[in-house]
mmCIF file of the N, C-alpha and C atoms, coordinates in Angstrom:
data_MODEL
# 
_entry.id   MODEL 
# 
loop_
_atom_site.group_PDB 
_atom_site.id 
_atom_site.type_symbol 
_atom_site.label_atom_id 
_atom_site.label_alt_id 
_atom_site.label_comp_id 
_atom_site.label_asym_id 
_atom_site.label_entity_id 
_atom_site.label_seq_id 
_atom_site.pdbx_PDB_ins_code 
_atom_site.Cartn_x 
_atom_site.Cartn_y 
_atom_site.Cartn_z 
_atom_site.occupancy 
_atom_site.B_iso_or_equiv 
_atom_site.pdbx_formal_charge 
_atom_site.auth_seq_id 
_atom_site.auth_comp_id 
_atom_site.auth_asym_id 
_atom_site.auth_atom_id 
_atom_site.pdbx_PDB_model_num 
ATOM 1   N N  . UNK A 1 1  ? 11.941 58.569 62.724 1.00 0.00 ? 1  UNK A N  1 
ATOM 2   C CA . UNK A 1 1  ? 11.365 57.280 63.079 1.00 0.00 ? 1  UNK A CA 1 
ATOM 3   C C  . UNK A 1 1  ? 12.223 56.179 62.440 1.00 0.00 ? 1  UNK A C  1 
ATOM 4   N N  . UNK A 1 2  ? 12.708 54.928 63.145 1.00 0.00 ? 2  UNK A N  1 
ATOM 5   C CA . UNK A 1 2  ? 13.518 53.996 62.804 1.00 0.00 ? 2  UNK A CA 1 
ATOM 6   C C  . UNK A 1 2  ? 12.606 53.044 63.381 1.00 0.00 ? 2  UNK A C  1 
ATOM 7   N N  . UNK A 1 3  ? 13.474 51.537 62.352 1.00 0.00 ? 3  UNK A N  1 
ATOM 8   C CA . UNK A 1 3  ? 12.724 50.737 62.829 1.00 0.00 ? 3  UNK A CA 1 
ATOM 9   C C  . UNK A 1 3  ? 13.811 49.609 63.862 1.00 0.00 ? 3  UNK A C  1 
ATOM 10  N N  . UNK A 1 4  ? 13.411 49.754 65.170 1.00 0.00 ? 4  UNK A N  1 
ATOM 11  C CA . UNK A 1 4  ? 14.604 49.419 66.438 1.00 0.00 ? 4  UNK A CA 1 
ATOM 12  C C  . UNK A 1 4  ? 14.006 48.770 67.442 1.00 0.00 ? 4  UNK A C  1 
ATOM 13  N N  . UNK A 1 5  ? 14.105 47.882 68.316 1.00 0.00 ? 5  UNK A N  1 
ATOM 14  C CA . UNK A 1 5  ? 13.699 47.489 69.532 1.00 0.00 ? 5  UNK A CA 1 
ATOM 15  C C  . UNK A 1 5  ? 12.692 46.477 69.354 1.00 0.00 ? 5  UNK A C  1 
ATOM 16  N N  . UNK A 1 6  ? 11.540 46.682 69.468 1.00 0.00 ? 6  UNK A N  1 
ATOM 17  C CA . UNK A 1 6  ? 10.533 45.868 69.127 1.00 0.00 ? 6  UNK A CA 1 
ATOM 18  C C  . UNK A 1 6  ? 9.403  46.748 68.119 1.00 0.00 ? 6  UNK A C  1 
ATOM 19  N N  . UNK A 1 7  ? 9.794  47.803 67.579 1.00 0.00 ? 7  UNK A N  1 
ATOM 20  C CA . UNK A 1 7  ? 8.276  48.141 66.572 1.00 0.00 ? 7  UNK A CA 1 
ATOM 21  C C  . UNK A 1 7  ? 9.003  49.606 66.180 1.00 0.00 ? 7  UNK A C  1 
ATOM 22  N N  . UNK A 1 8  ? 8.675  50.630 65.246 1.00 0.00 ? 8  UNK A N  1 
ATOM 23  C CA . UNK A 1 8  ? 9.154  51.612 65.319 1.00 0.00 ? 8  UNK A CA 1 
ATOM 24  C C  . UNK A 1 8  ? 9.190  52.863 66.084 1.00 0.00 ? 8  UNK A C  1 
ATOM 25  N N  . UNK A 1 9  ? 10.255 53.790 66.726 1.00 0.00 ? 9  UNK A N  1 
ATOM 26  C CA . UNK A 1 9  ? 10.433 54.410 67.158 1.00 0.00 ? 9  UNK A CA 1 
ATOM 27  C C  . UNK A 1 9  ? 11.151 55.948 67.218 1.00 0.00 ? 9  UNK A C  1 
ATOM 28  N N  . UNK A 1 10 ? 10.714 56.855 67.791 1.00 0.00 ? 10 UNK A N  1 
ATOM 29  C CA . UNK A 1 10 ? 11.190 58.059 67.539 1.00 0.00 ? 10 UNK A CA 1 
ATOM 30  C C  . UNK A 1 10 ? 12.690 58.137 67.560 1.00 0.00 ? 10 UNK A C  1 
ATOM 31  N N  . UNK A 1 11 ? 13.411 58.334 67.261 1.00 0.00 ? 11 UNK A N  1 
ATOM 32  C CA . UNK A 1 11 ? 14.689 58.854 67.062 1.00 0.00 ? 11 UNK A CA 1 
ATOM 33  C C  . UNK A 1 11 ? 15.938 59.812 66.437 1.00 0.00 ? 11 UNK A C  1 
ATOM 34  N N  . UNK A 1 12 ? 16.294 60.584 67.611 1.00 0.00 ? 12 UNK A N  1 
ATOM 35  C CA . UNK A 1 12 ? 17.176 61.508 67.435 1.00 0.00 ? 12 UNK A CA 1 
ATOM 36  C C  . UNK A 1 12 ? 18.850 60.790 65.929 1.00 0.00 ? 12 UNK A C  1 
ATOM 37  N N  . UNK A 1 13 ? 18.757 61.926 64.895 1.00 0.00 ? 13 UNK A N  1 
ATOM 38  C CA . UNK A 1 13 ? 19.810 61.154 63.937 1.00 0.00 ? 13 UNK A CA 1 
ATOM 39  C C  . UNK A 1 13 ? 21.601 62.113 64.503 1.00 0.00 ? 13 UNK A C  1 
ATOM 40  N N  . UNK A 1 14 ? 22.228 61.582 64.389 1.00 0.00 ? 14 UNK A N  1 
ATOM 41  C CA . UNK A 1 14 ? 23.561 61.930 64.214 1.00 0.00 ? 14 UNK A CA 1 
ATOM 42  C C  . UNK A 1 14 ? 24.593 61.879 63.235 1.00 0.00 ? 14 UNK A C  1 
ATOM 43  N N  . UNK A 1 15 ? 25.367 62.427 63.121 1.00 0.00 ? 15 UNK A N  1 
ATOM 44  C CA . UNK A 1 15 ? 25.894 61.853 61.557 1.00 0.00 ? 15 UNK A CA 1 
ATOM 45  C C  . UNK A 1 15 ? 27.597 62.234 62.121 1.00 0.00 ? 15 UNK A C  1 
ATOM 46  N N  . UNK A 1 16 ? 28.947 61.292 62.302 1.00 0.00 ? 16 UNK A N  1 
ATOM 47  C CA . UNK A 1 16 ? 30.338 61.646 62.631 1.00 0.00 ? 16 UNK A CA 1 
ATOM 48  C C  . UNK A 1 16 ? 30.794 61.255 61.324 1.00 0.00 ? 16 UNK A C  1 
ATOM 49  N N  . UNK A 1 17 ? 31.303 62.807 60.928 1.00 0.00 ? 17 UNK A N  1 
ATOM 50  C CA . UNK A 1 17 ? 32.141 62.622 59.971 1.00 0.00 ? 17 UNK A CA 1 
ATOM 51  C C  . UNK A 1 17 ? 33.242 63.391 59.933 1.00 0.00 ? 17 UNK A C  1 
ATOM 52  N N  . UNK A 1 18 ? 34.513 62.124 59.195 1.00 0.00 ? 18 UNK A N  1 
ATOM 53  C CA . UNK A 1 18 ? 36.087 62.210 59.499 1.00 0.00 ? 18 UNK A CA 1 
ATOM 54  C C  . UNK A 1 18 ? 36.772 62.316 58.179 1.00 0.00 ? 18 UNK A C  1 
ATOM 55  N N  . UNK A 1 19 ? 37.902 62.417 58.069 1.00 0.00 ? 19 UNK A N  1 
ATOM 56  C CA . UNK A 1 19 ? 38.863 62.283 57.375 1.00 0.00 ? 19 UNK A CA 1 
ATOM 57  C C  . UNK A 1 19 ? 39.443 60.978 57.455 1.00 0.00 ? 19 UNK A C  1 
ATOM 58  N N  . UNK A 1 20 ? 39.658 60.170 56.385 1.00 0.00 ? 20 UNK A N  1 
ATOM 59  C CA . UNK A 1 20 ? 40.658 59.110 56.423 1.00 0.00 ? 20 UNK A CA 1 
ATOM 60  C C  . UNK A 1 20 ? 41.555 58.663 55.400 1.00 0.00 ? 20 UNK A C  1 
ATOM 61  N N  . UNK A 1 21 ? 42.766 57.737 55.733 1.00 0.00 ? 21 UNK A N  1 
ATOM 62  C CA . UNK A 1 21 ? 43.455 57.690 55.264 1.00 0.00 ? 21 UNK A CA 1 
ATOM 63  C C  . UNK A 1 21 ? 43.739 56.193 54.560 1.00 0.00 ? 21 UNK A C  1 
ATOM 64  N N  . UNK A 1 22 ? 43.861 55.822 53.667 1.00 0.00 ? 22 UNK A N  1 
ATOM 65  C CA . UNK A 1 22 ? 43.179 56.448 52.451 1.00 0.00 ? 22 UNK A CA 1 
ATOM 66  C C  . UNK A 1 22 ? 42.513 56.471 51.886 1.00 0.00 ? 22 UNK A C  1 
ATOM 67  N N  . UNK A 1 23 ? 41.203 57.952 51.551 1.00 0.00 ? 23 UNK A N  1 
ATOM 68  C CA . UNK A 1 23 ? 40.153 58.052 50.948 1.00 0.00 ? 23 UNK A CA 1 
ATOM 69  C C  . UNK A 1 23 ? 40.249 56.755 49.706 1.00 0.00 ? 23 UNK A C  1 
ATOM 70  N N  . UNK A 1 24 ? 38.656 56.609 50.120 1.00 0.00 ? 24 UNK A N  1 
ATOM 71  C CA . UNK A 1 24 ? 37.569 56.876 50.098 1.00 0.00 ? 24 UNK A CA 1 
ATOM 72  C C  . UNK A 1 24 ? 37.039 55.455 51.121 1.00 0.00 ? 24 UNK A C  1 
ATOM 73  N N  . UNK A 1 25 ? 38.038 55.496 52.408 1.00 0.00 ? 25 UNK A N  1 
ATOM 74  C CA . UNK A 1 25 ? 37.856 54.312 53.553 1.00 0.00 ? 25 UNK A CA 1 
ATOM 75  C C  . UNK A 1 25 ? 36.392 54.821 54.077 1.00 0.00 ? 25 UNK A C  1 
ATOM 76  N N  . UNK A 1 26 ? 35.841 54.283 55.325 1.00 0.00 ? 26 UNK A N  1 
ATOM 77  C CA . UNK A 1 26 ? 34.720 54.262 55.511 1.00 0.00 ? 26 UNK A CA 1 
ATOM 78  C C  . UNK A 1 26 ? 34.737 56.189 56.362 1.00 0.00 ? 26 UNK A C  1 
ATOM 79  N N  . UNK A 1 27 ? 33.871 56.904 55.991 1.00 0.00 ? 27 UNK A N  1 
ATOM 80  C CA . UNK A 1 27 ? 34.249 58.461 56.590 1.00 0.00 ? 27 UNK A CA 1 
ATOM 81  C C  . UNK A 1 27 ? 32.915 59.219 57.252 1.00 0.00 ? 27 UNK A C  1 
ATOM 82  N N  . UNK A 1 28 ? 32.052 58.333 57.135 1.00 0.00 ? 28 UNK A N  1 
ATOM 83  C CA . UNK A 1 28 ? 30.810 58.771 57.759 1.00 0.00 ? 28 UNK A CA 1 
ATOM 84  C C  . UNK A 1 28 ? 30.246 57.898 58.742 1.00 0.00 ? 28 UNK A C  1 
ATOM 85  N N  . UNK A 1 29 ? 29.801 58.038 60.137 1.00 0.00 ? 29 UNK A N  1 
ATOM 86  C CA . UNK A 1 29 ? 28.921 56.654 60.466 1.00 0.00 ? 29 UNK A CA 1 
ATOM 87  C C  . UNK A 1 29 ? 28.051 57.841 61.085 1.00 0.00 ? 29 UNK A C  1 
ATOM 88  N N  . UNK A 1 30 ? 26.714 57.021 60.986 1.00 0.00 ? 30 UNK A N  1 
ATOM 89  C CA . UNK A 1 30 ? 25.392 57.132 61.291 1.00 0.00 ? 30 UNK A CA 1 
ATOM 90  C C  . UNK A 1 30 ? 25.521 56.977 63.057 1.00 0.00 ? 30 UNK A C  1 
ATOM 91  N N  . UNK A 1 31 ? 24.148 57.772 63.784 1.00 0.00 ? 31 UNK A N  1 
ATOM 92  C CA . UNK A 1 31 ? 23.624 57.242 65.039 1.00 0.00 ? 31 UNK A CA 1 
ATOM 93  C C  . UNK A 1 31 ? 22.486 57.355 65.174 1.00 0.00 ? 31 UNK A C  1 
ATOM 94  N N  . UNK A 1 32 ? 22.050 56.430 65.901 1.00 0.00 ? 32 UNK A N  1 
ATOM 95  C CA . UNK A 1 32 ? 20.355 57.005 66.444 1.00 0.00 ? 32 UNK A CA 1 
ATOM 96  C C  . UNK A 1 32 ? 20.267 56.545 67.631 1.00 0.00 ? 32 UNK A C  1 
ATOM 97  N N  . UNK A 1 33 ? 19.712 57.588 68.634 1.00 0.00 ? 33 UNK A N  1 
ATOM 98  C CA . UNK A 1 33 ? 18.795 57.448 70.107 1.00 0.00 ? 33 UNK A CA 1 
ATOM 99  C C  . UNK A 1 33 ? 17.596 58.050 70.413 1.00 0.00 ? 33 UNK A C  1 
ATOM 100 N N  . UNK A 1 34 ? 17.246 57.600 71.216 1.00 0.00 ? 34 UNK A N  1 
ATOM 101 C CA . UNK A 1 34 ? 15.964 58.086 71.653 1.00 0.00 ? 34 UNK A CA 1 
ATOM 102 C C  . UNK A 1 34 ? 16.077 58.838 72.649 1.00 0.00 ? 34 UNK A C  1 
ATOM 103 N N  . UNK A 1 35 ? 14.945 59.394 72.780 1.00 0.00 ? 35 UNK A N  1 
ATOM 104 C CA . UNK A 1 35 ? 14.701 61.161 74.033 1.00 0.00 ? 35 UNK A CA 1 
ATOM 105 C C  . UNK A 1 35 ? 15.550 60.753 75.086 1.00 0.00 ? 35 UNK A C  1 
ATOM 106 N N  . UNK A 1 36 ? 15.565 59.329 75.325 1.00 0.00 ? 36 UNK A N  1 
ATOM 107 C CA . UNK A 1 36 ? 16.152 59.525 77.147 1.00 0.00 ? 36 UNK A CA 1 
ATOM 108 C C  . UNK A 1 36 ? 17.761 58.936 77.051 1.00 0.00 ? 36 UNK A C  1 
ATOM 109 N N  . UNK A 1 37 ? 18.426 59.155 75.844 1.00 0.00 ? 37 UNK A N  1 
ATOM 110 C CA . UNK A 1 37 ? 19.693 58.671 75.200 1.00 0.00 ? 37 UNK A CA 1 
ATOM 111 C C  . UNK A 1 37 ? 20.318 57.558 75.385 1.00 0.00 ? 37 UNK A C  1 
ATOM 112 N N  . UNK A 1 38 ? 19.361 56.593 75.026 1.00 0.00 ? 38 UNK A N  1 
ATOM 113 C CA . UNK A 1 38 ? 19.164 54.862 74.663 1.00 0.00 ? 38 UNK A CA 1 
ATOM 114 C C  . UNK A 1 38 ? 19.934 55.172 73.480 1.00 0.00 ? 38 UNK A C  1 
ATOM 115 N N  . UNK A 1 39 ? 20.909 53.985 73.046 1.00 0.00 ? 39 UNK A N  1 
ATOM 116 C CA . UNK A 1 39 ? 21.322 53.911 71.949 1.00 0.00 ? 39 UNK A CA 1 
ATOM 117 C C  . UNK A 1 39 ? 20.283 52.659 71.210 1.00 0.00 ? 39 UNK A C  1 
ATOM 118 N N  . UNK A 1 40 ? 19.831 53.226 69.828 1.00 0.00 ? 40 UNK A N  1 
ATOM 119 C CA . UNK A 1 40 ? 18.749 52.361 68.875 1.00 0.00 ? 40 UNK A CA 1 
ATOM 120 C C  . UNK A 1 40 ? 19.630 52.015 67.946 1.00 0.00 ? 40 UNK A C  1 
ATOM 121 N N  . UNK A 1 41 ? 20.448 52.582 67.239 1.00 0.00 ? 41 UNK A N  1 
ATOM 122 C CA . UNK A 1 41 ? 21.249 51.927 65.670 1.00 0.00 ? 41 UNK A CA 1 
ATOM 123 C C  . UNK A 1 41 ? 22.586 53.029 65.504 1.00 0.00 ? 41 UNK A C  1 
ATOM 124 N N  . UNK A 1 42 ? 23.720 51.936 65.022 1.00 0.00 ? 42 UNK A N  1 
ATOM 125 C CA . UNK A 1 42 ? 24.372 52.916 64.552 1.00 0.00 ? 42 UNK A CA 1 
ATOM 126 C C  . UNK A 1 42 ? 24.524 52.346 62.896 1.00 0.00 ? 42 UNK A C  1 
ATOM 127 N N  . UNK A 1 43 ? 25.203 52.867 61.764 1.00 0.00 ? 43 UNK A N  1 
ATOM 128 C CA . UNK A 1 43 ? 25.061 52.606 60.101 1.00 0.00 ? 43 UNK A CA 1 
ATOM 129 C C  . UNK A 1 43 ? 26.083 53.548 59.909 1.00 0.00 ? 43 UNK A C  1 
ATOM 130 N N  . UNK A 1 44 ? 27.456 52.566 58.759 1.00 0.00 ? 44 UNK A N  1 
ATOM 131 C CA . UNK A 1 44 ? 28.845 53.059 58.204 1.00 0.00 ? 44 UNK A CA 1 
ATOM 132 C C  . UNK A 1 44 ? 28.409 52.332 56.675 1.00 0.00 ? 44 UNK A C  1 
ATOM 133 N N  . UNK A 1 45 ? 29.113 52.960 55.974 1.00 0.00 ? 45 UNK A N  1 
ATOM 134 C CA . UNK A 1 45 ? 29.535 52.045 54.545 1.00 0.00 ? 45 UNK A CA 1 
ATOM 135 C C  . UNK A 1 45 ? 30.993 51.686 54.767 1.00 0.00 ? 45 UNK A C  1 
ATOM 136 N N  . UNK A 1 46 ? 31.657 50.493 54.668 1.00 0.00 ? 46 UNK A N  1 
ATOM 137 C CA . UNK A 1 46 ? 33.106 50.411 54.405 1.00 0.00 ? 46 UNK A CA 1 
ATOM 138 C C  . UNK A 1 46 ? 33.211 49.167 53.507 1.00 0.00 ? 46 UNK A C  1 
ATOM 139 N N  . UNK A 1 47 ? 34.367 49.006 53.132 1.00 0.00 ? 47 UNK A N  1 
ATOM 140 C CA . UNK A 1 47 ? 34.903 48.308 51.624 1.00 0.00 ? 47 UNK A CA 1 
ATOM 141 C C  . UNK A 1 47 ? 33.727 48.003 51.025 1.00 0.00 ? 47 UNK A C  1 
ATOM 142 N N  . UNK A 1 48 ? 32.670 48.959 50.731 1.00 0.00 ? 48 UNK A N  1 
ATOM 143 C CA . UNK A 1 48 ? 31.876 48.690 49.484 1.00 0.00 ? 48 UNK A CA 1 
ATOM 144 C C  . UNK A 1 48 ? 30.524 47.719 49.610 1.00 0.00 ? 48 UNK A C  1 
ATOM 145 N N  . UNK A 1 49 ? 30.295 47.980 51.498 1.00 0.00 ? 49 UNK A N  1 
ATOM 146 C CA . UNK A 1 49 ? 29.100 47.162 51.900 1.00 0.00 ? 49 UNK A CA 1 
ATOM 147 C C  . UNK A 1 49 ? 28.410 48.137 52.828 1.00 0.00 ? 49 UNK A C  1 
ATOM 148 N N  . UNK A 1 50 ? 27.214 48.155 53.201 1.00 0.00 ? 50 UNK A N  1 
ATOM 149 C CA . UNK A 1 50 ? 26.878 49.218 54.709 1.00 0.00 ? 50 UNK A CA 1 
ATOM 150 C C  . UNK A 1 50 ? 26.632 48.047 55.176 1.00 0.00 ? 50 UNK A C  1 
ATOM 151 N N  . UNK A 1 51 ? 26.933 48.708 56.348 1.00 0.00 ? 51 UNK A N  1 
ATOM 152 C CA . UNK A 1 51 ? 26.859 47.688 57.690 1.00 0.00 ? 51 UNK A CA 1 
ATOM 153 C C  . UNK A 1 51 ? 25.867 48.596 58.806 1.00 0.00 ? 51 UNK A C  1 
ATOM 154 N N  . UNK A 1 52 ? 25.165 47.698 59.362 1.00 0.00 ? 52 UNK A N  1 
ATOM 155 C CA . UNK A 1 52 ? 24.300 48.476 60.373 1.00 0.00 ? 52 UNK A CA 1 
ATOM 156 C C  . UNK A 1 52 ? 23.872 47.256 61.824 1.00 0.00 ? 52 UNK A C  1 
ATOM 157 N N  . UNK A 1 53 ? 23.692 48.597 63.007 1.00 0.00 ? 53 UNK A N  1 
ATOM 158 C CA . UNK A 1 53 ? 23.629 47.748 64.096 1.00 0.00 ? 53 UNK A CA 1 
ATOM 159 C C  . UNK A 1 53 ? 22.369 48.530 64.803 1.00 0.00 ? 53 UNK A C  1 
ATOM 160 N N  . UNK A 1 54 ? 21.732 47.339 65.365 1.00 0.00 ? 54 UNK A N  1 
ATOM 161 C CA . UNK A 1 54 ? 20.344 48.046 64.891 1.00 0.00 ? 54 UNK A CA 1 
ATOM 162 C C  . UNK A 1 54 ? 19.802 47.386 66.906 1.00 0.00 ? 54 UNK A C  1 
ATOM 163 N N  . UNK A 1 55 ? 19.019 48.319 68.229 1.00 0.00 ? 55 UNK A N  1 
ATOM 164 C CA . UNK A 1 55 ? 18.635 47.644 68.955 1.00 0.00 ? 55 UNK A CA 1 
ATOM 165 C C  . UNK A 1 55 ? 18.017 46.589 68.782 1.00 0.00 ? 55 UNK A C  1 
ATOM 166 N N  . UNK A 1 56 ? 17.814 45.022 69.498 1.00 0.00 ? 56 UNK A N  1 
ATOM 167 C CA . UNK A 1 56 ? 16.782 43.996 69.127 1.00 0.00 ? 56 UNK A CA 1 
ATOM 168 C C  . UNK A 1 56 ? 16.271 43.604 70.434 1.00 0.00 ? 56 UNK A C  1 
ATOM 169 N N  . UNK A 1 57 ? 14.788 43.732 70.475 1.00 0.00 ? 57 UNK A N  1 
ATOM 170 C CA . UNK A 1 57 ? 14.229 43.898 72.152 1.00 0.00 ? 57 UNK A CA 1 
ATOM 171 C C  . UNK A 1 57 ? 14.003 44.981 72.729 1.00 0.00 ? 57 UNK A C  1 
ATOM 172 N N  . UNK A 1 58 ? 13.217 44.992 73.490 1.00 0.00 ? 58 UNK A N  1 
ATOM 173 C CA . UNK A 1 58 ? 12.796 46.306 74.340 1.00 0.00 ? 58 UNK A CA 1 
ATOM 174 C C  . UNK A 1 58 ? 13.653 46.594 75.325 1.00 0.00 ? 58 UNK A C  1 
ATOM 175 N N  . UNK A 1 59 ? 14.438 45.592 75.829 1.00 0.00 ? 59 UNK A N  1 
ATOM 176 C CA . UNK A 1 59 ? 15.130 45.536 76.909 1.00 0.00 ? 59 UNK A CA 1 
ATOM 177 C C  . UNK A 1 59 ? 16.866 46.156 76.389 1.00 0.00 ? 59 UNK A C  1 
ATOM 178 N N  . UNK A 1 60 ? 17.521 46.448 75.418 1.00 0.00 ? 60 UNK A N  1 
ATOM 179 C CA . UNK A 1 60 ? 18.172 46.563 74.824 1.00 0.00 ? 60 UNK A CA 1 
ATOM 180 C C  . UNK A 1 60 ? 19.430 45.811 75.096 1.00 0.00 ? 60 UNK A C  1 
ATOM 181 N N  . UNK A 1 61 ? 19.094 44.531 75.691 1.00 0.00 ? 61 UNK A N  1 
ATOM 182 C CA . UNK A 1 61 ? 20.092 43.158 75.712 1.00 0.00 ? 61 UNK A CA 1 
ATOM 183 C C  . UNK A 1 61 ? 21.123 43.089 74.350 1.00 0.00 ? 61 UNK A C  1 
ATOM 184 N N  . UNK A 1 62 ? 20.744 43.109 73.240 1.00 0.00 ? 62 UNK A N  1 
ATOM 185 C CA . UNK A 1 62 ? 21.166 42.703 72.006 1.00 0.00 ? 62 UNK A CA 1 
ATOM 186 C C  . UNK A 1 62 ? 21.281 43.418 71.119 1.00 0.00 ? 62 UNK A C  1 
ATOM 187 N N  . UNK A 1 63 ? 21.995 43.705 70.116 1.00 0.00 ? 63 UNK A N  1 
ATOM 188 C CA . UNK A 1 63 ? 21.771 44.157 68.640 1.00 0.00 ? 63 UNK A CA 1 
ATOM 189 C C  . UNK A 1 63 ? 21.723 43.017 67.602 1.00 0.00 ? 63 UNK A C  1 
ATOM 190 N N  . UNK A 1 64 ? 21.340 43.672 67.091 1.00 0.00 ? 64 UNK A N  1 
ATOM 191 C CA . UNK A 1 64 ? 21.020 42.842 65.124 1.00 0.00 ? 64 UNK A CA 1 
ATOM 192 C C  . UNK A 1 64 ? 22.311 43.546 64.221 1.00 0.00 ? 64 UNK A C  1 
ATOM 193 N N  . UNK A 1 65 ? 23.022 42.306 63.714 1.00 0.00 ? 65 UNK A N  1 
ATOM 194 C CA . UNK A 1 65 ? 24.056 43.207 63.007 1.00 0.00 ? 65 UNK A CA 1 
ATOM 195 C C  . UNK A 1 65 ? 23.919 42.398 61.523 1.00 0.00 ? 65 UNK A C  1 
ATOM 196 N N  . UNK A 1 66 ? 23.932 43.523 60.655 1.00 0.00 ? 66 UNK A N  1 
ATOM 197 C CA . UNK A 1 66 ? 23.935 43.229 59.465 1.00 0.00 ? 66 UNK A CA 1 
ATOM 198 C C  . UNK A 1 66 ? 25.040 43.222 58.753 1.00 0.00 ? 66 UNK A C  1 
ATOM 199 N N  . UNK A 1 67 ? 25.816 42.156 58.088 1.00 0.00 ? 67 UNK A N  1 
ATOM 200 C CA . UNK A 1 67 ? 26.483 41.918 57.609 1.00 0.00 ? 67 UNK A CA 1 
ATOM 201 C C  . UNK A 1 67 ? 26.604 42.102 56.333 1.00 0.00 ? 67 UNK A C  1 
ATOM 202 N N  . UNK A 1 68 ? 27.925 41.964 55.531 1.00 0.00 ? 68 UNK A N  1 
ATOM 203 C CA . UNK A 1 68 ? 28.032 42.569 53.815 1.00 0.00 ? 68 UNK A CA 1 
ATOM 204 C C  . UNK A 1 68 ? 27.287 40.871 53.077 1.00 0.00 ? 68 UNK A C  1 
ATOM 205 N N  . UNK A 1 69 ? 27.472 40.417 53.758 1.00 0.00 ? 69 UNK A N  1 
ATOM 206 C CA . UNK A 1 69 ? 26.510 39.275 53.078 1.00 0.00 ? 69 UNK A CA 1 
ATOM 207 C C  . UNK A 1 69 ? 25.012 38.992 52.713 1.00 0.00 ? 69 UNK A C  1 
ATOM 208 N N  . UNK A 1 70 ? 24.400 40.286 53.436 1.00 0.00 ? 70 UNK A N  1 
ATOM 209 C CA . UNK A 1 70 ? 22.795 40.442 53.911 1.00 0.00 ? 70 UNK A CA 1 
ATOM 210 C C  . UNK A 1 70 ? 22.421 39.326 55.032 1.00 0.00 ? 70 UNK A C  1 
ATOM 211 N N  . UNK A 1 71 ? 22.991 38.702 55.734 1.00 0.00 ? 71 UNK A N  1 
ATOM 212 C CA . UNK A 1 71 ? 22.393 37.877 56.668 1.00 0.00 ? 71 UNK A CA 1 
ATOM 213 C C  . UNK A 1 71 ? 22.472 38.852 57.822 1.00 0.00 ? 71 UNK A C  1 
ATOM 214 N N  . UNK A 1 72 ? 21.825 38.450 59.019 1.00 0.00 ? 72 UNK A N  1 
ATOM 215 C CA . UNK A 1 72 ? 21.231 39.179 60.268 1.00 0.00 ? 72 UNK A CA 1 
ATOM 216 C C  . UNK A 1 72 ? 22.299 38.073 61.365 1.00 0.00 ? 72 UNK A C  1 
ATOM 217 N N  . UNK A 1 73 ? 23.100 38.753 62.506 1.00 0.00 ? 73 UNK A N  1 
ATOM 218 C CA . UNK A 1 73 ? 23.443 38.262 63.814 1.00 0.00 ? 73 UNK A CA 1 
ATOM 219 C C  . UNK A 1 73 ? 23.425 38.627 64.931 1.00 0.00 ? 73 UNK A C  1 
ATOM 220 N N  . UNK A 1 74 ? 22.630 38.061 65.679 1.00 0.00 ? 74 UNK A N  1 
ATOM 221 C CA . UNK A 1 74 ? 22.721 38.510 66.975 1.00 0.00 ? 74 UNK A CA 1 
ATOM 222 C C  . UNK A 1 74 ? 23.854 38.571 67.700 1.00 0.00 ? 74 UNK A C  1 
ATOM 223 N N  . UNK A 1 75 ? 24.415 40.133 68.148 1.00 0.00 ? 75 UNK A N  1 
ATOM 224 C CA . UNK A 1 75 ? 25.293 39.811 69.556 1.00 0.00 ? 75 UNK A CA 1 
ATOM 225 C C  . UNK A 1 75 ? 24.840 40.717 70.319 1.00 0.00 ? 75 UNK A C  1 
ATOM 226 N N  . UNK A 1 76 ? 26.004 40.148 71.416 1.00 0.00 ? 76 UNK A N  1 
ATOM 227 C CA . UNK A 1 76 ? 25.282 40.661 72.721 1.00 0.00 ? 76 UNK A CA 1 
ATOM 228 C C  . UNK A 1 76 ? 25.510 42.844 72.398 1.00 0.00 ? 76 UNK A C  1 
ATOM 229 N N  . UNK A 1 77 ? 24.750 43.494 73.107 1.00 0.00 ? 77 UNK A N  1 
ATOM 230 C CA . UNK A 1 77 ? 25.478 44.921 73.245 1.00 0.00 ? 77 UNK A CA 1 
ATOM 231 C C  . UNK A 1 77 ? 26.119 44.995 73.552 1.00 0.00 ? 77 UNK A C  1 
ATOM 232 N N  . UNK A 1 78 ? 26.958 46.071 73.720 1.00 0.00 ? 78 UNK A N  1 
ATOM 233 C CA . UNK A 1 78 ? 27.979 46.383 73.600 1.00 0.00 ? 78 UNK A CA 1 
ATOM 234 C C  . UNK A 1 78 ? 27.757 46.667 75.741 1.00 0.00 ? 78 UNK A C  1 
ATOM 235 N N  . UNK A 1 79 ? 28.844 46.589 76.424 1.00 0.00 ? 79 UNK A N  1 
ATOM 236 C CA . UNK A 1 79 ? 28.744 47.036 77.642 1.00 0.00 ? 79 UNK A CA 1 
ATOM 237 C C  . UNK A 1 79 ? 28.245 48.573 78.240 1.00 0.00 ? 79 UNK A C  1 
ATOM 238 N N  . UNK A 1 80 ? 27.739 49.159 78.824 1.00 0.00 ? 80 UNK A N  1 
ATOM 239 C CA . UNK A 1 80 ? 27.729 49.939 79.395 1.00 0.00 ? 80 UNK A CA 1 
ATOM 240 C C  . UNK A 1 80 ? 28.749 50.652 80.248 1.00 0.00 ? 80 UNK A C  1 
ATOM 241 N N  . UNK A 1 81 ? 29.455 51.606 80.064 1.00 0.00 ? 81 UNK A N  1 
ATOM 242 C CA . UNK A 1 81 ? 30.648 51.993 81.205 1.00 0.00 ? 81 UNK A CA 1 
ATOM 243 C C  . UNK A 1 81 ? 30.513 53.835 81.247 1.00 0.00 ? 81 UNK A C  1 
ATOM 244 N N  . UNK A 1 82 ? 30.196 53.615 82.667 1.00 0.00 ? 82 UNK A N  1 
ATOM 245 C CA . UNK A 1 82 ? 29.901 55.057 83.103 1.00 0.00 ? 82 UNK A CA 1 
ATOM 246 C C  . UNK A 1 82 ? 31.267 55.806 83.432 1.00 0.00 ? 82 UNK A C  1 
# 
């Protein structure tokens, strides 16, 4: 359960993890979707901040991106390409 879209929701976790060059750069990022494989959030740590992008709306128009500053920005999602 995450908290994504408009209220909290079930979600499937993922976890891609890499090798990089040079350790100890950002080597893990987070995913989450839901049953019908909506993307809800993805979450990295890099230079010493996590950063997370989180759905905002039911409609999944937007994400919420959190910045190393703690402030919140809206942008648009990311496109769709089949």
């Amino acid at each position: 359960m995450i908290q994504a879209g408009d209220g909290t929701l079930a979600a499937t976790h993922y976890t891609l993890g890499f090798v990089t060059n040079p350790p100890p750069a950002t080597n893990r990022v987070d995913f989450w979707y839901d049953d019908s494989g909506r993307w809800l959030k993805l979450a990295f740590h890099a230079r010493g901040h996590d950063v997370a992008y989180v759905l905002q709306g039911s409609s999944g128009a937007s994400a919420l991106v959190a910045s190393p500053s703690g402030t919140e920005t809206g942008l648009p999602a990311p496109e769709r390409r089949d």
